[in-house]
C-alpha positions as CSV (number, residue, x, y, z in Angstrom):
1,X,-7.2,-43.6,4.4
2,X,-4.0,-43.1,6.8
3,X,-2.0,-45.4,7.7
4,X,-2.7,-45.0,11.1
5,X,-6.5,-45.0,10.7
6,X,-6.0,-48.6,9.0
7,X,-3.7,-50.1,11.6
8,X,-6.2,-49.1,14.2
9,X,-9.2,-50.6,12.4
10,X,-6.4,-53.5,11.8
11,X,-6.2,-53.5,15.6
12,X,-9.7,-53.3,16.6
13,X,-11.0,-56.4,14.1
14,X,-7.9,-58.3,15.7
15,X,-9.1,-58.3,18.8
16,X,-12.5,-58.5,18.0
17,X,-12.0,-61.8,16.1
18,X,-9.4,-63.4,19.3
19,X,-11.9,-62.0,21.6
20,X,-15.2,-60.4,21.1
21,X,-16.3,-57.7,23.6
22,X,-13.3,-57.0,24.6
23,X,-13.6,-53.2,26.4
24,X,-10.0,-51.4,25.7
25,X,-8.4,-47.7,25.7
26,X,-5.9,-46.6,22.9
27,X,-3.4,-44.3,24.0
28,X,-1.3,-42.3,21.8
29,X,-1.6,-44.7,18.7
30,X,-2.9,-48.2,17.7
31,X,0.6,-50.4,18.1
32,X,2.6,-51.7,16.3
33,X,4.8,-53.1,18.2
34,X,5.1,-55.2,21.6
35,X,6.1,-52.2,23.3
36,X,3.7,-50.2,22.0
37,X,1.1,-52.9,22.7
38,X,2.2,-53.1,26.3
39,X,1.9,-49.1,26.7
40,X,-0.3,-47.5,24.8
41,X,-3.3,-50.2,25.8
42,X,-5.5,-49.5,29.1
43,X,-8.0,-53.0,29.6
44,X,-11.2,-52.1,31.1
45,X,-11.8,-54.4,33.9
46,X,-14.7,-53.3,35.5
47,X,-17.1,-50.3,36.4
48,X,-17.7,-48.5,39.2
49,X,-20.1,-47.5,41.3
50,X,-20.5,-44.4,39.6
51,X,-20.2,-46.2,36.0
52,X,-17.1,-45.1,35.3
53,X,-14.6,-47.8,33.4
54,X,-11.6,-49.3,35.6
55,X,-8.7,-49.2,33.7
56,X,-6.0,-51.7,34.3
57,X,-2.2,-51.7,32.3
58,X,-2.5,-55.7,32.6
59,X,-4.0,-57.4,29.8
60,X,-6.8,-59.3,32.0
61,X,-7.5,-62.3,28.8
62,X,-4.7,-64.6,28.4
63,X,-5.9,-64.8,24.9
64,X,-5.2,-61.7,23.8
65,X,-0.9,-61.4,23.7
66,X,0.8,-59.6,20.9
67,X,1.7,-62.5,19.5
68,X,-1.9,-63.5,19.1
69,X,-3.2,-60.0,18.1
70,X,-0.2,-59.2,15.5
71,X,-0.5,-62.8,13.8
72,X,-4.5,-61.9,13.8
73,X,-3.5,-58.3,11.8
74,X,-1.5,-59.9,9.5
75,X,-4.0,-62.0,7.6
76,X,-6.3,-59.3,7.5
């Protein structure tokens, strides 16, 4: 397994565990940093009329900060 395919899964049970449900779009990579966190992420806030996702840069759940989500990857 990569070491990108296991920071992703890393990622992904991170924020599954903070906050279940949560809808999200990777860009580029999984992150691994703050920067990366606050880039390559697109939250899904809603849908449209026509069921397509509406993707916002702005992390709509308080819960979920990089703090939160890297502390959650690192006892996993």
């Amino acid at each position: 397994m990569s070491h990108h395919h296991d920071i992703e899964k890393k990622f992904n049970t991170a924020i599954a565990n903070l906050k279940s449900n949560t809808e999200y779009v990777i860009f580029n990579k999984a992150p691994e940093t703050e920067e990366e966190y606050n880039s390559n992420l697109k939250w899904v806030t809603g849908k449209t009329e026509t069921n397509k996702a509406i993707l916002s840069d702005t992390c709509p759940h308080s819960e979920l900060t990089w703090a939160a989500v890297k502390a959650e990857m690192d006892k996993l």
